[in-house]
LUMKOLRO-343669 format. One record per residue (C-alpha): x, y, z; residue number from 1. Coordinates in steps of 0.001 Angstrom, whole numbers. Example, Ala and Ser with C-alpha at 12.3 -4.5 7.8 and 13.67 -1.06 7.14 Angstrom:
BEGIN
- x, y, z, seq
- 12300, -4500, 7800, 1 .
- 13670, -1060, 7140, 2 .
***
This chain:
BEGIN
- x, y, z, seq
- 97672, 99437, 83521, 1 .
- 98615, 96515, 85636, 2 .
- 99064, 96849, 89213, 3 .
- 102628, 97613, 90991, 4 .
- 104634, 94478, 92290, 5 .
- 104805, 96086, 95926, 6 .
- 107794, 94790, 97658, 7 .
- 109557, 95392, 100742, 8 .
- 113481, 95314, 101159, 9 .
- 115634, 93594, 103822, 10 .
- 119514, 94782, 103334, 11 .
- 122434, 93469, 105010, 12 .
- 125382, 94692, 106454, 13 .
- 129000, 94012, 104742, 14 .
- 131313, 96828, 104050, 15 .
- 132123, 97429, 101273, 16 .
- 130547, 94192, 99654, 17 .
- 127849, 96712, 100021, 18 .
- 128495, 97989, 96530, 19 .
- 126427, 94350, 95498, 20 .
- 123319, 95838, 97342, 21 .
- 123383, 98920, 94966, 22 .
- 123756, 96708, 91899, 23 .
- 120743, 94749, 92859, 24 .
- 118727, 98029, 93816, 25 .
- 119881, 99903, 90290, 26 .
- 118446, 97417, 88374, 27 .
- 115144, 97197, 90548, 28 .
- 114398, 100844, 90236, 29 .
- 114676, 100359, 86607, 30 .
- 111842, 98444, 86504, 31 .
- 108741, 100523, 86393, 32 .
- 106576, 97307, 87571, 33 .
- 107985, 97215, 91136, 34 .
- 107387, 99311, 93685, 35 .
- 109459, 100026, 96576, 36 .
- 107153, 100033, 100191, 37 .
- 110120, 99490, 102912, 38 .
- 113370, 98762, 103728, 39 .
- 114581, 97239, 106872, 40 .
- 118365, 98146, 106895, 41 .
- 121677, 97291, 108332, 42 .
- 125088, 99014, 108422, 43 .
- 126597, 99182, 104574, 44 .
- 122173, 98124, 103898, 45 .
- 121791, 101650, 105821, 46 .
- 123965, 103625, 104178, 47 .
- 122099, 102474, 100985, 48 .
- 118382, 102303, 102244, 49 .
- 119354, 106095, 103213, 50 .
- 120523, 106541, 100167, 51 .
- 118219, 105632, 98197, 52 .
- 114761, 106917, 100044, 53 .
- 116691, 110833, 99724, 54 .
- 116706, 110111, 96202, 55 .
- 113365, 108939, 95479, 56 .
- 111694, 111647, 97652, 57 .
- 112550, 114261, 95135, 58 .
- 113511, 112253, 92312, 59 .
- 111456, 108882, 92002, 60 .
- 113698, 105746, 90729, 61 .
- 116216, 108049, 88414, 62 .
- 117001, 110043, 91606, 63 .
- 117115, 107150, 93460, 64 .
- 119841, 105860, 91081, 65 .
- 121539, 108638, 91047, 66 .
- 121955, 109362, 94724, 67 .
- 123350, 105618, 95222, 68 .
- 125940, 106145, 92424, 69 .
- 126688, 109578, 94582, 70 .
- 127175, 107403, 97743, 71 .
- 129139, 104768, 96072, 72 .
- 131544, 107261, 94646, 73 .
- 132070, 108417, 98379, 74 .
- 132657, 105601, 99985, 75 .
- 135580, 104656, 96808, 76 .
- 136714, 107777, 97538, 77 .
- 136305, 108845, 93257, 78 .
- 134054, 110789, 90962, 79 .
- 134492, 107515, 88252, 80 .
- 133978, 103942, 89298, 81 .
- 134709, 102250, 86640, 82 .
- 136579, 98369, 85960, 83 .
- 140248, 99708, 85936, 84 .
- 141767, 97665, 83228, 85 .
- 145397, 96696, 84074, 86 .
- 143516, 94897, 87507, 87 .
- 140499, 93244, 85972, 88 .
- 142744, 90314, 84343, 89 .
- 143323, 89495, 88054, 90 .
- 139723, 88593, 88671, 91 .
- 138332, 88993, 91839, 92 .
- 139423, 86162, 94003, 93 .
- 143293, 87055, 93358, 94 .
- 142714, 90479, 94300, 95 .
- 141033, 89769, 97323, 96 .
- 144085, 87925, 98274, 97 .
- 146017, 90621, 97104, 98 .
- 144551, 93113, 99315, 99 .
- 144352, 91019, 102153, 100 .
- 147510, 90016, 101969, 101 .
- 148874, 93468, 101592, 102 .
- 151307, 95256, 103858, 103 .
- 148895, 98249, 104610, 104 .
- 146352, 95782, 105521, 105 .
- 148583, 93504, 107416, 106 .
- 149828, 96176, 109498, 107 .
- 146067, 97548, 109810, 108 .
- 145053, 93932, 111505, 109 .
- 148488, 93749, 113598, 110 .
- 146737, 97462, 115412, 111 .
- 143343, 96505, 115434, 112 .
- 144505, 92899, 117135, 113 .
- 146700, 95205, 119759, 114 .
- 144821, 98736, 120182, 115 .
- 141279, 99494, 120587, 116 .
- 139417, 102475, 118769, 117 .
- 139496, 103896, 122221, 118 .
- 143524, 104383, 122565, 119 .
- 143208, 107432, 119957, 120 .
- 142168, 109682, 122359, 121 .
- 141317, 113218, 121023, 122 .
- 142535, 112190, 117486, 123 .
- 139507, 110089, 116844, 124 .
- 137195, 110401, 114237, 125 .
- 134638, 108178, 112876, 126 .
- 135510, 107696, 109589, 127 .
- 131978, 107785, 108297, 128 .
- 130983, 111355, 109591, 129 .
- 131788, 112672, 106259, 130 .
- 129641, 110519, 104547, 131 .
- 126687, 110513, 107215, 132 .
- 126498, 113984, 107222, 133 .
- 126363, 114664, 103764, 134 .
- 122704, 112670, 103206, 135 .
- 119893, 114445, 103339, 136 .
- 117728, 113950, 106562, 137 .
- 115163, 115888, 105702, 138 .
- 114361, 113688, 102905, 139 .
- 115206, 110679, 104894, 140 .
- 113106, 110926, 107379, 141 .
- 110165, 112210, 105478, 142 .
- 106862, 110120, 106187, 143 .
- 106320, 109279, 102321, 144 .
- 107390, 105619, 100983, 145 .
- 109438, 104058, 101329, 146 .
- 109625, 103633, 104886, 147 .
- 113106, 103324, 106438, 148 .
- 114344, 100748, 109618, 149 .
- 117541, 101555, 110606, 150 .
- 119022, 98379, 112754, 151 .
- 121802, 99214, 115704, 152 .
- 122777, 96793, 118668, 153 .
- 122032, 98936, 122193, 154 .
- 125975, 97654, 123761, 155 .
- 124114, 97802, 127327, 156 .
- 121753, 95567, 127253, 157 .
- 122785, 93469, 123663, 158 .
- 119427, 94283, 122315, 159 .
- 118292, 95363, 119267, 160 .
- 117249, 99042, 118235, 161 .
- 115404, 99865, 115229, 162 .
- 115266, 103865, 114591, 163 .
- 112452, 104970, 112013, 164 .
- 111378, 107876, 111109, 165 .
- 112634, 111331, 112597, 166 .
- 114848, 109125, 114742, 167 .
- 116750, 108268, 111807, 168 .
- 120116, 110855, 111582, 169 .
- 123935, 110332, 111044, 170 .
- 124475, 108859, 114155, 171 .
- 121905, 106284, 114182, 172 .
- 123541, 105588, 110199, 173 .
- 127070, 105413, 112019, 174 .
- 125669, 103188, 114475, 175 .
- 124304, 100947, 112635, 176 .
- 127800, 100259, 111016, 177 .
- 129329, 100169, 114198, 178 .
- 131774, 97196, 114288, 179 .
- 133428, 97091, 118113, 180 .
- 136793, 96452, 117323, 181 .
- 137435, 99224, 114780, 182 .
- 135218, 102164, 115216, 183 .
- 134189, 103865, 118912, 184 .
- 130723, 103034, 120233, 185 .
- 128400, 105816, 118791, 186 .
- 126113, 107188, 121877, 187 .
- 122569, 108469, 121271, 188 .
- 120198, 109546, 123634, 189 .
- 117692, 106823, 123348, 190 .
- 113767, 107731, 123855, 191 .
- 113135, 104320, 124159, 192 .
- 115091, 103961, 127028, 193 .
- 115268, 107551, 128373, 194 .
- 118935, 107378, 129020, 195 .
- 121756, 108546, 126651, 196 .
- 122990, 105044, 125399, 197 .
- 126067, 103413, 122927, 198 .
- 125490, 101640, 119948, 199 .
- 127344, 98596, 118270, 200 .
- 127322, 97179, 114337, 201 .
- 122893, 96270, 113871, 202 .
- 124343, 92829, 112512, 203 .
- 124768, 91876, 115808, 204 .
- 121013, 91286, 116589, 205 .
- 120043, 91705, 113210, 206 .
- 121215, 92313, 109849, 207 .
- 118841, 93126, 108980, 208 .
- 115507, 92736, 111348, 209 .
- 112432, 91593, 109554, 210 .
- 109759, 92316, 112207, 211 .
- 109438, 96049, 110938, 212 .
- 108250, 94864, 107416, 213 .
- 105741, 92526, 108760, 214 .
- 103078, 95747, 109571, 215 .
- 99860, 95484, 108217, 216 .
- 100184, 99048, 106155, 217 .
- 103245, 97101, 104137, 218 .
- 102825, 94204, 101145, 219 .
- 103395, 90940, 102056, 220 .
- 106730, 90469, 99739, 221 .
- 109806, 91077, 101454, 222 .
- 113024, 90640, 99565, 223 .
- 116589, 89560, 101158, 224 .
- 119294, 91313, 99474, 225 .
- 122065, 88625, 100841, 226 .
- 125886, 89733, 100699, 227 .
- 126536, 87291, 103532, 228 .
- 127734, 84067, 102353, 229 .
- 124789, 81332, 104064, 230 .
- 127115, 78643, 103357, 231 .
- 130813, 78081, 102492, 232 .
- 132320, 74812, 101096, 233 .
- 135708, 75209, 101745, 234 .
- 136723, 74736, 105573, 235 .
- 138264, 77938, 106864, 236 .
- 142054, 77389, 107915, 237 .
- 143488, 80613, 108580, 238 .
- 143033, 82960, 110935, 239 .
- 141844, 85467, 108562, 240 .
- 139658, 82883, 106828, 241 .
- 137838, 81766, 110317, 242 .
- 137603, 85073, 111644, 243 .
- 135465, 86493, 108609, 244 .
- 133644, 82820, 109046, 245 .
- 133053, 83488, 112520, 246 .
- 131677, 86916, 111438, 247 .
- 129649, 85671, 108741, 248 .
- 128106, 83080, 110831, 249 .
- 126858, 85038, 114008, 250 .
- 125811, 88041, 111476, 251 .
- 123590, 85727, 109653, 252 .
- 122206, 83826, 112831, 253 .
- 119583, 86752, 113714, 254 .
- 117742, 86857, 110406, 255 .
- 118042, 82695, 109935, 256 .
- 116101, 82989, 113567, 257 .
- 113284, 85294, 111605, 258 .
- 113428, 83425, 108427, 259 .
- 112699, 80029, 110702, 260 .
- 110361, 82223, 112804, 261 .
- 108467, 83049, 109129, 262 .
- 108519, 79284, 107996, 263 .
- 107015, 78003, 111343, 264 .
- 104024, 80392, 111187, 265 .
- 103311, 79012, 107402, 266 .
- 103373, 75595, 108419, 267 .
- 101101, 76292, 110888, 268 .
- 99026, 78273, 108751, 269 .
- 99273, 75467, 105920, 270 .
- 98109, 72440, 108145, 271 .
- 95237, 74654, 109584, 272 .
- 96626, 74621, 112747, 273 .
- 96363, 78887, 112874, 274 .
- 93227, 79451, 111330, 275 .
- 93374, 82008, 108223, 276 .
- 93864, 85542, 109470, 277 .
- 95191, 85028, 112484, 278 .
- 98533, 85710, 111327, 279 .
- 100059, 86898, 108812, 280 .
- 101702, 84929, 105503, 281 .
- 105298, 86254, 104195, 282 .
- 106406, 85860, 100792, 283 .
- 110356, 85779, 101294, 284 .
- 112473, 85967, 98268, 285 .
- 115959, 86135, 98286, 286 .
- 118998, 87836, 95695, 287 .
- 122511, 86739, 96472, 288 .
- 125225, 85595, 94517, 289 .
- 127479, 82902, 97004, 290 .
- 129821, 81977, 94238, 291 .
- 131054, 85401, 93614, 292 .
- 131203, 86459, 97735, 293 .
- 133240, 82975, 98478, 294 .
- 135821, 84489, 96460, 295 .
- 135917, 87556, 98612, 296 .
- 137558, 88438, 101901, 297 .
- 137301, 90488, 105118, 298 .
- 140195, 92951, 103636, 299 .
- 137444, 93890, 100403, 300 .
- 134810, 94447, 103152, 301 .
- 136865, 97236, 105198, 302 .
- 139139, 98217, 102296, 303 .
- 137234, 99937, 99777, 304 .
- 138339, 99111, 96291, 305 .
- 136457, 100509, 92438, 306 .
- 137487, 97460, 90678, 307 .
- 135875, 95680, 93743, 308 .
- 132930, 97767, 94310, 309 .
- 132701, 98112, 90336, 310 .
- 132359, 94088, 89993, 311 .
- 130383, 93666, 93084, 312 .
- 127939, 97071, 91444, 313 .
- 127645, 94794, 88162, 314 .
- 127089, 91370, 89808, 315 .
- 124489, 92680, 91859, 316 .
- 122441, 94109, 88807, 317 .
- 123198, 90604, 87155, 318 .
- 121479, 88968, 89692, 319 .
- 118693, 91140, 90218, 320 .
- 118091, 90324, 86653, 321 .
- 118175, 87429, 86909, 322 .
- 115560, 87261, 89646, 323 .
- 113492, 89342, 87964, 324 .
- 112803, 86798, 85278, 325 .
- 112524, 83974, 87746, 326 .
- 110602, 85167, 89823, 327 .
- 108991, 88490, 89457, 328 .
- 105490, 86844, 88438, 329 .
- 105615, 85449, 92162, 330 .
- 105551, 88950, 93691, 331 .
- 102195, 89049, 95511, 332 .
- 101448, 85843, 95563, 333 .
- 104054, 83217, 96890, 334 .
- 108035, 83395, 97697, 335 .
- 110639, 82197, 95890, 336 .
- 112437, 80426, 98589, 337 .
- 111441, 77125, 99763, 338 .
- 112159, 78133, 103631, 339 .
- 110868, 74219, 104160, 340 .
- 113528, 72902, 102642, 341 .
- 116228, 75492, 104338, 342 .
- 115805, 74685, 107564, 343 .
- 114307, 70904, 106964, 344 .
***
């Protein structure tokens, strides 16, 4: 029997756009060649790493699947995601205008823009408990691969905080998906800091971190499961448009800083410079599909949608099949993206 392609998993944050993350992991669970070590994880990447290691404790890859299909169905807010017919003629860009040009969403951004998540008083709920509470802990923090990173932003001092292990329970979850202007800061008493402290969105400082996959116990492979547009063509012009750019931009600047951080130790490593050993070589791969997430808006992150989350579900397995046949016979011994040429 040939030996497992061991990988580790870096998901980012995005909402709803999420649903593209399960896609991609669906399909890699279905292959019995790859193994899952760890996931480094960030908001909506949380909610899914979470997911997905209560599944596979008691399960393997089928329960796996099937737990993320659960989640999924919660966060639609339905037992049957399907394509709903009468919308899928509309194709995706024109109903990501539709939505976001919607009067419930419209009047959502007009109180968002004027009230803060702090002006509810009493009535306040995070709109996540539900789902937060419902995962299994147990299995989430059990010590058996994969090995979870949760990713939060510590408001006090803007750095970042990874939970692992134990530390790992439906508030760090809620933290981690945290954004400032809609949702309450989530407090936690923090035993790295000995104080009881409140937590922000992890895409803040990073979405997700890298460092925790770099250990010497995990495989050198760590894939990027990108739902975060790197670059857009079109110049944003509305405020909409260059607000969501604005977020894309400063969401994607933490793990751009580790991706350079990776390429600059190769180099070094490849001119002799660091002799062999001294640190470690990354193989970075990366699964996105730009095209499809240009077409997509800030309403289709916070508004969650089936026919969205259905289309985003089946792109993502597209394009994890699609990297599978690329460049599943690099796994273990180089990545698939020329981080040279990035950031030359």
């Amino acid at each position: 029997m040939a030996a497992k392609k061991r990988i580790n998993l870096a998901l980012q944050g995005g909402g709803a756009h999420g649903a593209f993350t399960w896609g991609v992991l669906d399909r890699l669970l279905q292959d019995d060649d790859i193994e899952i070590c760890g996931i480094s994880a960030t908001s909506a990447g949380a909610l899914n790493g979470a997911a997905l290691k209560a599944g596979y404790v008691t399960g393997g890859n089928e329960g796996a699947r099937e737990n993320l299909a659960w989640l999924w169905e919660q966060v639609a807010g339905t037992n049957d995601i399907r394509m709903q017919d009468w919308m899928a003629p509309l194709g995706l860009g024109a109903l990501s205008q539709a939505i976001e040009y919607s009067w419930p969403v419209a009047v959502g951004d007009v109180i968002s823009n004027m009230t803060s998540p702090y002006s509810y008083g009493p009535f306040y709920r995070n709109p996540l408990t539900d789902i937060a509470t419902k995962l299994d802990y147990d299995r989430v923090c059990n010590a058996v691969a994969p090995l979870l990173y949760v990713c939060a932003t510590r408001v006090r001092n803007g750095k970042i905080r990874v939970f692992s292990g134990d530390e790992i329970g439906p508030e760090a979850i809620m933290a981690s998906a945290c954004l400032p202007m809609v949702f309450q800061a989530v407090e936690i008493d923090d035993a790295e800091t000995g104080r009881r402290e409140a937590f922000w969105d992890g895409g803040y400082t990073g979405n997700p971190a890298l460092f925790p996959l770099f250990d010497k116990d995990l495989p050198e492979d760590i894939v990027v499961i990108n739902i975060n547009p790197l670059e857009r063509e079109e110049l944003p012009r509305t405020p909409k448009q260059i607000q969501n750019r604005v977020n894309e931009i400063s969401f994607n600047s933490s793990l751009l800083r580790e991706l350079r951080a990776v390429e600059f130790v190769q180099r070094l490593l490849d001119t002799g410079k660091l002799p062999k050993g001294a640190m470690r070589r990354v193989n970075v791969h990366m699964i996105a599909d730009d095209a499809l997430m240009e077409q997509l808006s800030v309403a289709t992150k916070m508004v969650p949608n089936t026919t969205v989350i259905a289309a985003l579900r089946d792109a993502g397995r597209i394009a994890a099949e699609t990297f599978l046949k690329q460049h599943k016979s690099k796994i273990g011994v180089e990545g698939s993206v020329d981080l040279k040429a990035m950031f030359g």
